[in-house]
NUKOL-873663 format. One line per field, with one value per residue (C-alpha): x, y, z; residue in three letters; chain. Coordinates in pm, whole numbers, plus 32768, in hexadecimal, padded with zeros to 4 digits. Layout:
x <- (X, ...)
y <- (Y, ...)
z <- (Z, ...)
r <- (Ala, ...)
c <- (A, ...)
//
This chain:
x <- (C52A, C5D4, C563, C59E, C554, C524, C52E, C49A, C50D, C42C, C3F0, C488, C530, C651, C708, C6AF, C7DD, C7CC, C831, C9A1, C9B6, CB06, CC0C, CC84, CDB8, CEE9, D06A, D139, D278, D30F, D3EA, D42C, D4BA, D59A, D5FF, D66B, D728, D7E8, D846, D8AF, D968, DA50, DA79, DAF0, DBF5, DC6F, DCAE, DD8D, DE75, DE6F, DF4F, E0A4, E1FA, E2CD, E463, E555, E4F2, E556, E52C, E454, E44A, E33E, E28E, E14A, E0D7, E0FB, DFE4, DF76, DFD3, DF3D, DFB6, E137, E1BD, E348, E3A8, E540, E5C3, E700, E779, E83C, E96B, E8F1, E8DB, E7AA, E691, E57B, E45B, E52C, E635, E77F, E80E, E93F, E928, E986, E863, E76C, E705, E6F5, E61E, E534, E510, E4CD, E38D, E302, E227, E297, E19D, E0F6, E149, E1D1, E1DA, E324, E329, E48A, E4A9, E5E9, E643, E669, E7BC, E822, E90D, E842, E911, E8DD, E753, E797, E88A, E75A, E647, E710, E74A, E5F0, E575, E641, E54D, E42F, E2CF, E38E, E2BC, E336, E2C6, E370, E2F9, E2D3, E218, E12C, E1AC, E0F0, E06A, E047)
y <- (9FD2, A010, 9F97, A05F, 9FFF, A102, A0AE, A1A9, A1B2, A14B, A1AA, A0B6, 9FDB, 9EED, 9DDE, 9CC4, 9BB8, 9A69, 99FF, 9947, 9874, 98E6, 9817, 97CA, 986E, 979C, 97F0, 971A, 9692, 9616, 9762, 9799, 9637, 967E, 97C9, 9748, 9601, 96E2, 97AA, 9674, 95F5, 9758, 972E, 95C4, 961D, 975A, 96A6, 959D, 96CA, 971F, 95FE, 9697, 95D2, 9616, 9577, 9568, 94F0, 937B, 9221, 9174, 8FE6, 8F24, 8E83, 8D85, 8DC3, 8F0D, 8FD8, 9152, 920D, 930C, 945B, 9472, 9573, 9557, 94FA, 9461, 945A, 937E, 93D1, 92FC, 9389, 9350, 94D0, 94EF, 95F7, 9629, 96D1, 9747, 97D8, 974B, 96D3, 95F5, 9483, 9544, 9657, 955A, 94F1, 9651, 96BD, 95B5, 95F1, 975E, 96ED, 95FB, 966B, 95BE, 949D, 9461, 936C, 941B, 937A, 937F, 931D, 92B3, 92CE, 9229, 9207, 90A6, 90EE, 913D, 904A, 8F89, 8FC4, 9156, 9140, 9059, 914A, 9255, 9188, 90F8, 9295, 92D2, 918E, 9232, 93A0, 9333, 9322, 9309, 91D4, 91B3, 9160, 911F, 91AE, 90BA, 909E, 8FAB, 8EC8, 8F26, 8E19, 8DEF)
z <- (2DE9, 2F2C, 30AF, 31B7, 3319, 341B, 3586, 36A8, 380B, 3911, 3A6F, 3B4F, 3A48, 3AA5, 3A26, 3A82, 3A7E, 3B0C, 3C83, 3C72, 3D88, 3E76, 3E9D, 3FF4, 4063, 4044, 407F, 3F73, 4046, 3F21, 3EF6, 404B, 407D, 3F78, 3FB5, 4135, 4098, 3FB0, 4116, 41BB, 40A0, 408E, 421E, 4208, 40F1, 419D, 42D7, 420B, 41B3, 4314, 43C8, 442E, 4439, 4540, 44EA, 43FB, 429F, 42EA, 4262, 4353, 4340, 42C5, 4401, 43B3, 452F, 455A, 4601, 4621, 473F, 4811, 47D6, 4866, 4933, 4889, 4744, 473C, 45F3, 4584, 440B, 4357, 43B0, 452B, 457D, 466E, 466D, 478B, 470F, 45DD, 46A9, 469C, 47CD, 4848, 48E0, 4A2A, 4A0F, 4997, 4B25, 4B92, 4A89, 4AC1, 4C2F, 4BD8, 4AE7, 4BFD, 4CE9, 4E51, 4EE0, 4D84, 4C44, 4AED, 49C7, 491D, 4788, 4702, 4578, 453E, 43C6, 435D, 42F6, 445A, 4522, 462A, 472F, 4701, 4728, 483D, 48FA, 48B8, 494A, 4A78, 4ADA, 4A91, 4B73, 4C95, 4CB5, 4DBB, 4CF7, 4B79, 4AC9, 4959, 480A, 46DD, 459D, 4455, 4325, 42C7, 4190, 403A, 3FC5, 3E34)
r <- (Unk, Unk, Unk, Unk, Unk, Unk, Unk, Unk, Unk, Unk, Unk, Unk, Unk, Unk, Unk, Unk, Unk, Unk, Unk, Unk, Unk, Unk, Unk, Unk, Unk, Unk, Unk, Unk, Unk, Unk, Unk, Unk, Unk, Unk, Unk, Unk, Unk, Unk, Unk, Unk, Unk, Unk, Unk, Unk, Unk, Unk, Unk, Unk, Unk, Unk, Unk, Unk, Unk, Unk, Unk, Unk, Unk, Unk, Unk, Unk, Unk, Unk, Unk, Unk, Unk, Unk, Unk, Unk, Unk, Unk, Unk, Unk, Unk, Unk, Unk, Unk, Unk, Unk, Unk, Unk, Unk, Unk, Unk, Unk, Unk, Unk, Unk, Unk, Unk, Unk, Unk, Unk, Unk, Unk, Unk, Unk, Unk, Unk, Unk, Unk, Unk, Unk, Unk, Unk, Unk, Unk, Unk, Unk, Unk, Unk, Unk, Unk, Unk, Unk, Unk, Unk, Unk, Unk, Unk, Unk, Unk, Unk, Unk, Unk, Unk, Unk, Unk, Unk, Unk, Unk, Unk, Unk, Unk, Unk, Unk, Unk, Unk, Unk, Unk, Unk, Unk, Unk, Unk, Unk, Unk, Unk, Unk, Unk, Unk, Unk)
c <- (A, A, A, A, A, A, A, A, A, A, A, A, A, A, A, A, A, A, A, A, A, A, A, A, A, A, A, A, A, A, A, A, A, A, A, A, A, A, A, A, A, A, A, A, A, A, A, A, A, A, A, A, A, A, A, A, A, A, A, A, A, A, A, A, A, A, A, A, A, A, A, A, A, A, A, A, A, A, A, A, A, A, A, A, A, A, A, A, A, A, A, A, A, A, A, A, A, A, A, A, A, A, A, A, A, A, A, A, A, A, A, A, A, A, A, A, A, A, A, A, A, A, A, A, A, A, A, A, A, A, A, A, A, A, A, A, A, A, A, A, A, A, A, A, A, A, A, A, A, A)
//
């Protein structure tokens, strides 16, 4: 015995499904939070790797109390072996006050840092920042490290 079922198209038939309710629009933040942390995060490491050194590679002294600096205008040097660099050009004791005077613009204040290795005499960083305290608008700063701390 077999059942067959036979179905005939009507006129005007449709299918009738039920009404599902729509759901309000919404825009999930969740993603877009992240996606803009992730961007902030790559533009705060970048800009670690972009600080520049000016001077000789020296071996500053450890100072508790020193503090950041605005940006300086000249960067003295003193190596070890208390040959001096301005802006990573070698000059003499003699040429240091020209130079200077050269980088300063007259009637305003320039910043002058003075890395001095710790291994350098006193007397030879003194001798450079006496000629440096004698150019007209020269204020100085000396460069140290903070002490690391275990």
């Amino acid at each position: 015995m077999s059942l067959s079922i036979v179905l005939y198209p009507q006129a005007n038939c449709s299918m009738r499904l039920p009404q599902e309710p729509e759901r309000p629009f919404s825009i999930n933040l969740v993603p877009m939070i992240d996606a803009i942390f992730a961007i902030l995060a790559f533009v705060l490491i970048a800009s670690l790797f972009l600080t520049r050194s000016e001077g000789l590679p020296v071996n500053l002294p450890n100072a508790v109390t020193g503090q950041i600096q605005a940006e300086s205008q000249a960067t003295v040097s003193i190596a070890a072996d208390g040959s001096i660099q301005l802006n990573q050009q070698p000059v003499t004791l003699e040429q240091l006050t020209g130079a200077v005077q050269q980088l300063v613009v007259p009637g305003s204040e320039a910043l002058v840092l003075v890395n001095a290795d710790e291994q350098v005499p006193h007397g030879r960083v003194v001798v450079v920042m006496d000629r440096l305290r004698t150019i007209a608008g020269v204020k100085l700063a000396i460069a140290v490290e903070q002490p690391t701390t275990p």
